[in-house]
N, C-alpha and C positions, 0 to 999 in steps of 0.2 A: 333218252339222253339226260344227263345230268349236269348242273350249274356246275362245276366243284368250284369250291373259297378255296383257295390255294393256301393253306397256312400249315403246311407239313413242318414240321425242325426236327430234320434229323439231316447227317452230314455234315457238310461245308461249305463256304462260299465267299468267296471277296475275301471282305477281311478279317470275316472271324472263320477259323479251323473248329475240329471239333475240339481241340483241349481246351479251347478258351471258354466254351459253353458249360452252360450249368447243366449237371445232369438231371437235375430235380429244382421243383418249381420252387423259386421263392419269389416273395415282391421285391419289384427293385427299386432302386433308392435311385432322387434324382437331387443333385445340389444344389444351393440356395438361388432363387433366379436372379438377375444383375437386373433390378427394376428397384425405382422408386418408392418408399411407402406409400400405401394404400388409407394406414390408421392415420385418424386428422389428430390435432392437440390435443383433442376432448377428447380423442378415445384414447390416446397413450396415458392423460391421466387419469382417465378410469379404469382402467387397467391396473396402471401401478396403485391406485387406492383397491383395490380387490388384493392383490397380492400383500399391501399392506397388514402384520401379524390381525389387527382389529378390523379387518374388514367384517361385513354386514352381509347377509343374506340376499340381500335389495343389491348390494355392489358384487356380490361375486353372480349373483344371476343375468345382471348388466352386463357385465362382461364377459359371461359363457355367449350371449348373444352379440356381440360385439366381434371376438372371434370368430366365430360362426357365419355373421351376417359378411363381414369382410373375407373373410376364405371363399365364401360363397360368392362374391362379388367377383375375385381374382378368377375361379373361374371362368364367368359368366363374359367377363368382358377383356381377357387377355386372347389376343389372337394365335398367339401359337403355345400347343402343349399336348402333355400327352397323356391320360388316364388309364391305368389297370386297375383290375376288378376280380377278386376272387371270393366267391360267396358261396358257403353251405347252408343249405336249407334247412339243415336241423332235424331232419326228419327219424323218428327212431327205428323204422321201418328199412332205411338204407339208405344210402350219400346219393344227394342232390348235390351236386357239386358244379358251380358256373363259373364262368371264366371271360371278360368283358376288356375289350379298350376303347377310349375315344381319343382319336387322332385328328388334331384339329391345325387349321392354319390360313386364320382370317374366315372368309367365310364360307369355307370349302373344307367339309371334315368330312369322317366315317365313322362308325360304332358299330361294333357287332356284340351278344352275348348267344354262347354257347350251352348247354345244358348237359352232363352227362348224367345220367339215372344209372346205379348199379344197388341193386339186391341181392345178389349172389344167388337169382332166381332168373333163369327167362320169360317166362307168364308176369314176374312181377314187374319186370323192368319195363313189360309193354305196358303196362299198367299204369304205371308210375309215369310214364315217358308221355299220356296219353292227355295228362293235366299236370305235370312237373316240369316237361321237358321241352322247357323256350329254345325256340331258338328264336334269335332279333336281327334285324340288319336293317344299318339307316345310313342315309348318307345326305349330303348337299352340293351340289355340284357350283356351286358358288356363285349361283346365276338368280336365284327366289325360286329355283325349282326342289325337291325334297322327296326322297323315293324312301320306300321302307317296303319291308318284309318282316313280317311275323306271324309264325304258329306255333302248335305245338305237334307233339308227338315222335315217335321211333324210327322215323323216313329219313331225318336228317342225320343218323349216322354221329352225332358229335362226341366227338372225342377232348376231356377235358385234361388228360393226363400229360400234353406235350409242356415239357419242362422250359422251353425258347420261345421268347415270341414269334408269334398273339397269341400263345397257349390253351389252340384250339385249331381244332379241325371237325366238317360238316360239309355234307352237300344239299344242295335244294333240287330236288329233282322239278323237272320239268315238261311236262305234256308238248312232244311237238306236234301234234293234231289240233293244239292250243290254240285260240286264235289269237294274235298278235297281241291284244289288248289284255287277254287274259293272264299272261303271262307274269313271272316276276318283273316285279319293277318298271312294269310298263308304262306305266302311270306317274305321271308326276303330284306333287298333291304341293298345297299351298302351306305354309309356316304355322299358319295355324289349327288347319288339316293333320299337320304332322305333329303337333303336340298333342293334340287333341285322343290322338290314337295310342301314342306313347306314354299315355297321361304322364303328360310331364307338366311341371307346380308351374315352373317360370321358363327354362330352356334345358335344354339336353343337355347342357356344358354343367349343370347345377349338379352340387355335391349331390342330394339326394331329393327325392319328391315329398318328402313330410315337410308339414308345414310348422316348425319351429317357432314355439311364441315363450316369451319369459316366465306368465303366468303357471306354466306347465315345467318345468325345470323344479326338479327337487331342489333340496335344499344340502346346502354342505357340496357344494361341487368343490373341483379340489383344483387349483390352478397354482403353475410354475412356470418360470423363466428360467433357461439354461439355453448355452452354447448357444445362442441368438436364435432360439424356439421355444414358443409360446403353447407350453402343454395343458389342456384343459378334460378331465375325466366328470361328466355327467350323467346324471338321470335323468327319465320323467317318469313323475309322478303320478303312475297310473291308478291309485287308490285314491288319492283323496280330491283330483285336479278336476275341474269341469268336463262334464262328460260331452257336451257340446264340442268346447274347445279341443278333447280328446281326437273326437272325430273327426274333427277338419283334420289334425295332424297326422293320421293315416286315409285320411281320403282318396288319393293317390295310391298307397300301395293296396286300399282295399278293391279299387279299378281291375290294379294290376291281377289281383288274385281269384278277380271275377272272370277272367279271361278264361280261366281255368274250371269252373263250375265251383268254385267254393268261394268264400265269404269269411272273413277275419270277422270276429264275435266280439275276442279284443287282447289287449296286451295286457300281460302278466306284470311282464318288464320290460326295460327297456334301458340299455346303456351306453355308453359312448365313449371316445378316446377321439380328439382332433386333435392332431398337431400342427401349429402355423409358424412362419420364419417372422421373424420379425421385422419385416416389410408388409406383413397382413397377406401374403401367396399362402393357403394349402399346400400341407405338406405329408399329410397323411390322414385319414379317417376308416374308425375300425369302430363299430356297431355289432350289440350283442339285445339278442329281443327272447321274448316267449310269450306266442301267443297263441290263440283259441282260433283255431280255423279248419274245425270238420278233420278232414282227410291230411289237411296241407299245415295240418297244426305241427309245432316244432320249437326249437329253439334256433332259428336262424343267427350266423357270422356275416357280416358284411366288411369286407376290408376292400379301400381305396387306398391308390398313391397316386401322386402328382409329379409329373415332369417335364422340368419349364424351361430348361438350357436345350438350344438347337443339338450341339452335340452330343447329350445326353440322350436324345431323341432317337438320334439315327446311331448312336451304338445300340439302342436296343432293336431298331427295324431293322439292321442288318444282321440279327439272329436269325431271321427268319428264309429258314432252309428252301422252302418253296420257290425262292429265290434263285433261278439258275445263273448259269454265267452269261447269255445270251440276255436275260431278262436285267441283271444287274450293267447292262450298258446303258440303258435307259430309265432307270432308279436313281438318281442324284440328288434329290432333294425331299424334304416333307410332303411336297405338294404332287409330287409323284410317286408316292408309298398311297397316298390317300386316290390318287388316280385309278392305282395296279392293283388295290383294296374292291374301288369302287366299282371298275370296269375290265370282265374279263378279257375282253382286247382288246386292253388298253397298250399290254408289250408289241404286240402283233401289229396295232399302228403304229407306234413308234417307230420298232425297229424297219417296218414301210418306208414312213418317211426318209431313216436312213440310207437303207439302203440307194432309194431315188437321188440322193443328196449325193451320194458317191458315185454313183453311174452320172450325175450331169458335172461333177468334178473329174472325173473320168475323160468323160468326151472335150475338157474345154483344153486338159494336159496335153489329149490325142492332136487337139486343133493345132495349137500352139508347138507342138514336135513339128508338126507336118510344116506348117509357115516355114520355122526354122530354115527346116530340111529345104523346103523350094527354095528359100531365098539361097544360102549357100550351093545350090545348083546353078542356078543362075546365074550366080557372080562369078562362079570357075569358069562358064562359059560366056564370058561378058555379056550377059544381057542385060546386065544393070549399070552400066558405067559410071555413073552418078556415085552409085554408093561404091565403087571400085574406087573410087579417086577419090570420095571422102576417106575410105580405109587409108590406102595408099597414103596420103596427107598425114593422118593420124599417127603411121607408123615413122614414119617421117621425122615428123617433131619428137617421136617416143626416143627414136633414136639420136637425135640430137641431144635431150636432157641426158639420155645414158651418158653419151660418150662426156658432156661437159662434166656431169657429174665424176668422172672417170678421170680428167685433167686435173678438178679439183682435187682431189688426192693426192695424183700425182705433183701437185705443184706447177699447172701450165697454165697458160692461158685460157680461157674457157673457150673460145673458138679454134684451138687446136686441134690438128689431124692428124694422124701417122702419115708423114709422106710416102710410106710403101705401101699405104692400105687406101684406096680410092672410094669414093663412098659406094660406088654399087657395089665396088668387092666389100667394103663395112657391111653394108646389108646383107651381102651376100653368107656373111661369116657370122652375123646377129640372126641370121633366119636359121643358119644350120646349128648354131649354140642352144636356140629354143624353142621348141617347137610355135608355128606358130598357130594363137587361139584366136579365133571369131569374138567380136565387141561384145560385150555385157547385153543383153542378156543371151545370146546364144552359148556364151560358156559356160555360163551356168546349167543353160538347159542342155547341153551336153556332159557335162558330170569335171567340165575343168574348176579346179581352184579359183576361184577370182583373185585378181592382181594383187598384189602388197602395193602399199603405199609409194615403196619405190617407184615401182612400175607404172603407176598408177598417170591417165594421162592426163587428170585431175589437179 
């Protein structure tokens, strides 16, 4: 048996068709978020002195860190948003190609990254696939609990080519001779458990795991303001910057790269492109590196995007084909995309609980027919006289406004009667005019109109 992650995109569903889908992957753009600045007065005027023509070296590396450290902030501590991920390993041997989101909302998110390995070899791809080929899954069920899966290798099947989101597909096979414990996800692990393994710098919501210090930032970064975004294109300085301080700043991906039997030596290069909105939100980050690592040596691409509007969110989760029609009755919000992510039956309860909701909405319809139904048996057969004579009474008076209403018109007195028309013959000629309906609520629950205002004994 096998887990599968549901993340197929092909077809249609709700409310996107296939012409509205991209055929081909690109990142998608999310628009500026309707939040407050993040930058305090100090940093807006360091900022505008870096931009200023005679800015200083000391000022424009202030301020590569400034953006940085606050993009990184908006991550870390805004509760709802959504991250993609598309990153080639560089490899000249054949595309490493990964494909990543983090879907998050308060404190209940998901993240998966996908791996496709293609060489245009089969021997190589097992190869490749054996120390290239992450697959991740992490999630938090918004309780202090925190599950994760990750390995490597050719089992998990991932597919990095789906152009709709989560722009991946993978399954995690599963031993069911397994013993319960053994199993995926079986285990909860604690916050600090779960970074620890992820080696993550600060948390999982953080742009990236290198540890960013000013000292290490070449010199001549190039920063711009346009269209209320704050573009900053940097280095570091891998020749001349302390080689201490170097290390700490890939410590974390050199972790990550141990997972795999190999070992970063060191970076060649290493370059950067953030863009932040001018509230201090991430709005985009695209890394370009080369560096010394054995097997896994390369020129790695890392591109992120950020997106911070609800319904920018869920036009991009409702690409996702995987999505049937049965399952999109229970998909409504962020917090159940990250549910239907997190927990394969997750739709399968829901729709449970529905169904049980309709069957005892069901029975209370059946009750309330049947009542109905008894009582107007009853009252044909006088068993109720009570409420015979309330009706009776009611019609009564009904007929009396008509008819006064009726004299008004015509210009009579209001206690006027046709002397050729007796009241039981009135009644008799008002019962045969209209049919007559059972009191509110039985006409309703017999399918009559309710009264007009006219009529009405109100």
């Amino acid at each position: 048996m096998c887990i599968v992650v549901l993340m197929l995109a092909t077809g249609a569903f709700v409310a996107c068709n296939s012409s509205e889908l991209p055929s081909t992957f690109e990142m998608p753009e999310g628009s500026r978020p309707d939040q407050a600045s993040l930058f305090s007065a100090e940093d807006t005027s360091k900022l505008n002195a870096a931009l200023s023509a005679g800015a200083t070296q000391e000022q424009k590396k202030e301020a590569v860190m400034i953006l940085y450290s606050t993009a990184n902030a908006s991550r870390i501590n805004t509760p709802l948003s959504l991250v993609v991920q598309e990153s080639d390993a560089g490899i000249s041997l054949g595309s490493v190609l990964m494909h990543s989101f983090n879907l998050r909302n308060g404190d209940k998110w998901y993240y998966q990254l996908a791996t496709s390995v293609e060489t245009g070899n089969a021997t190589l791809n097992t190869i490749f696939a054996a120390f290239a080929g992450y697959l991740k899954v992490g999630y938090s069920t918004g309780d202090g609990n925190y599950y994760y899966f990750g390995k490597l290798g050719p089992q998990f099947k991932c597919d990095c080519s789906i152009p709709t989101f989560p722009y991946a597909t993978f399954v995690i096979p599963v031993d069911e001779n397994a013993k319960p414990e053994d199993k995926p996800f079986a285990n909860a692990m604690t916050l600090q458990e779960f970074n620890s393994t992820l080696n993550v710098l600060n948390s999982i919501h953080e742009i990236n795991n290198m540890n960013f210090c000013k000292e290490i930032i070449a010199d001549d970064p190039i920063i711009t303001y346009e269209n209320g975004v704050y573009k900053v294109a940097f280095a570091v300085d891998t020749v001349n910057s302390d080689q201490a301080l170097l290390e700490k700043w890939y410590a974390m991906p050199q972790k990550d790269m141990q997972v795999g039997g190999q070992n970063i030596n060191k970076y060649n290069s290493y370059t950067a492109v953030l863009e932040v909105w001018d509230n201090g939100y991430a709005k985009y980050f695209e890394s370009h590196a080369d560096r010394d690592a054995g097997m896994a040596s390369g020129k790695p691409v890392d591109k992120y995007t950020y997106i911070w509007e609800k319904s920018d969110i869920m036009t991009l989760l409702k690409q996702d084909q995987s999505v049937d029609d049965k399952s999109s009755l229970v998909l409504h919000d962020v917090e159940d995309y990250i549910d239907y992510y997190s927990d394969p039956d997750f739709v399968a309860k829901e729709l449970g609980a529905l169904e049980k909701t309709a069957i005892v909405i069901a029975a209370i319809v059946a009750a309330i027919i049947i009542i109905v139904v008894t009582i107007e048996v009853l009252v044909k057969k006088g068993k109720l006289p009570k409420l015979a004579a309330h009706r009776a009474k009611k019609k009564e008076k009904r007929l009396q406004r008509k008819q006064a209403r009726k004299n008004k018109k015509l210009g009579l007195p209001a206690d006027y009667k046709p002397e050729d028309v007796s009241d039981g013959a009135q009644e008799i000629a008002n019962d045969d005019a209209e049919c007559e309906k059972p009191d509110f609520p039985i006409d309703v629950a017999f399918g009559y109109p309710p009264e007009s205002d006219e009529q009405s004994d109100d």
